[in-house]
N, C-alpha and C positions, 0 to 999 in steps of 0.2 A: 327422554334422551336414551337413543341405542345403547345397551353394553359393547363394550371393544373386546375383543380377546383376539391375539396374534397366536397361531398355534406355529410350532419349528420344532422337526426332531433334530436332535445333536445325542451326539455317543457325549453322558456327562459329564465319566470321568476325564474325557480328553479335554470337555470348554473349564470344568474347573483347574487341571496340571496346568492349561495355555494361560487361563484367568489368572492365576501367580504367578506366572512368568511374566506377565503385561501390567498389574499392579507391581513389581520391582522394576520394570523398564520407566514407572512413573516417577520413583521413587528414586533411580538413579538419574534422571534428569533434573530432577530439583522439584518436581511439581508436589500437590497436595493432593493424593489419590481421595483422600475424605471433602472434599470442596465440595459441590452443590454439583455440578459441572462434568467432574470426573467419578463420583463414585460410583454408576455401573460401567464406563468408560472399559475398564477390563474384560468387563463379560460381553459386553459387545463388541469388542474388538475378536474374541477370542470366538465368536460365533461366526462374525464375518470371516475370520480367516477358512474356520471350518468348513463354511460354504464355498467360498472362493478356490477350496484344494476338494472338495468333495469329488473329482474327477479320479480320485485312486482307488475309489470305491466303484467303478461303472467298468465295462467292458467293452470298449466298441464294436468289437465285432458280433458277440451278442447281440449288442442294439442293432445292429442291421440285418443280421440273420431273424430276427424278432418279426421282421415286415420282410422275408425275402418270397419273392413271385415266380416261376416258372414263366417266361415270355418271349415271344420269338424278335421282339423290338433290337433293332440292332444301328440306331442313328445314337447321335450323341444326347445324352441327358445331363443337363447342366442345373445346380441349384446355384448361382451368386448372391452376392450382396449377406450372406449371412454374418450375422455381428459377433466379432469373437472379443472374449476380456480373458486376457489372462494376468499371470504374474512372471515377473522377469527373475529368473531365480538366482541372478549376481546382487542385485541391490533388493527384489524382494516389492517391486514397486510397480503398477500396472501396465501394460499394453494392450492396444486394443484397437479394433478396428473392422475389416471385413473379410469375410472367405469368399472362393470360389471353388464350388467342386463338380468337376466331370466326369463322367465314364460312360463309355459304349458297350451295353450288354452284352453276354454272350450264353445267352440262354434264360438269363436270372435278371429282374432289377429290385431294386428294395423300395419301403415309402422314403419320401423325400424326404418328410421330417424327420426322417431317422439320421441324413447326409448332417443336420444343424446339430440332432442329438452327438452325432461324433463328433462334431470342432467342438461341443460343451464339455464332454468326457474327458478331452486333450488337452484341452485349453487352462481348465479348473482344476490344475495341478501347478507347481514351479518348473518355467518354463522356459524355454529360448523357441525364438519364431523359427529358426531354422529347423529343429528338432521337429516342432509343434505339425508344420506343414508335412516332414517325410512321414510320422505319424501317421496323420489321416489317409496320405495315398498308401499306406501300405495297408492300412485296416479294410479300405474298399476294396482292394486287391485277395487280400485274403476273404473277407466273406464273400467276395462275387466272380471272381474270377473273371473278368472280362476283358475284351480285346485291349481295352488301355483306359487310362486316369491316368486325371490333372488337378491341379491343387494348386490355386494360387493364395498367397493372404498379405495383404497391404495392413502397416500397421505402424502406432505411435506411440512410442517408447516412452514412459515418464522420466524414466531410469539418465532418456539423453535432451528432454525437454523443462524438467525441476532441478538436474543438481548435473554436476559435469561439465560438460558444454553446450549445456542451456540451451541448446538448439530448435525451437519454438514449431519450426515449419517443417522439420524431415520427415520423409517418411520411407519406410524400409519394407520392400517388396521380396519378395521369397515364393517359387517354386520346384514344384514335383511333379516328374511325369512318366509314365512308364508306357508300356506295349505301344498301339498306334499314334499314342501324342508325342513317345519320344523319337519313334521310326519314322513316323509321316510328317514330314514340315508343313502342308498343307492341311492335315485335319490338327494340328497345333495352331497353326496362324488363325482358322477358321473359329479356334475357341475363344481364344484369347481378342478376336474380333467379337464375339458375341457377348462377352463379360464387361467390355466397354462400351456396348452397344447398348440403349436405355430404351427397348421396344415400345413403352407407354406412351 
């Protein structure tokens, strides 16, 4: 039989300070943090939260300066469909769902993976979708400076689907657009045509 070993860096002292503040959250609910059940429950919560906010430790525009290109390409470059999870930062409870991001070069473009690395960066903090979206469009503006970016992100609330108004099926769309997407209603419509558009 294989050995298992799961390797994770965490800064310690922060998962042990979060580890007793999540063991007294057990504690003031009525439960038995020593049960069978819950006794790493703390440290695991306290590691997931870790990871879940690890986006205040990243730089986006670093990351896309990291893969930035010299290119004379000047049509529109679109990543969609990328999966965002963040956290709601009124009730602290997930949202999630997908991005899209644009921009028409202007001398420079970046690697693609870098566009998914920046909704991971923004996202993996506490967060509101409206923020999260002007974010991104501003990070690609700053490190590429190009004729225009767009940023849509579709997305489902827990915060309005588990407690609240229990609303099972919304879903809340938010964007951002600057230089030729906000000037040009035609290289706008043509984007937004191509994000709903499923080429395969």
């Amino acid at each position: 039989m294989a050995n298992y070993k799961k390797t994770e860096e965490y800064n310690a002292e922060t998962i042990e300070k979060l580890k007793e503040h999540y063991g007294s959250v057990l504690d003031i609910l009525g439960e038995d943090k020593e049960r069978e059940g819950l006794i790493k429950t703390p440290e695991r919560v306290a590691k997931s939260l870790a990871f879940m906010t690890n986006g205040y430790e990243q730089d986006p525009v670093a990351i896309l300066n990291s893969a930035k290109f010299e290119e004379a390409y000047k049509e529109m470059v679109i990543v969609k469909d990328i999966e965002v999870y963040s956290m709601c930062e009124h009730h602290m409870l997930p949202f999630f769902g997908k991005a899209h991001i644009a921009y028409i070069p202007d001398g420079y473009i970046t690697g693609l993976s870098k566009l998914a690395r920046v909704v991971d960066a923004f996202s993996r903090r506490l967060q509101v979708q409206e923020r999260l979206t002007d974010q991104i469009l501003k990070a690609v503006e700053e490190a590429l400076s190009p004729l225009g970016a767009a940023v849509v992100i579709e997305a489902k609330h827990l915060c309005m689907m588990m407690r609240g108004v229990q609303k099972q099926n919304s879903l809340t769309t938010t964007s951002a657009f600057s230089g030729l997407f906000q000037n040009n209603e035609k290289t706008r419509a043509e984007f937004l045509q191509l994000v709903k558009t499923n080429l395969s």
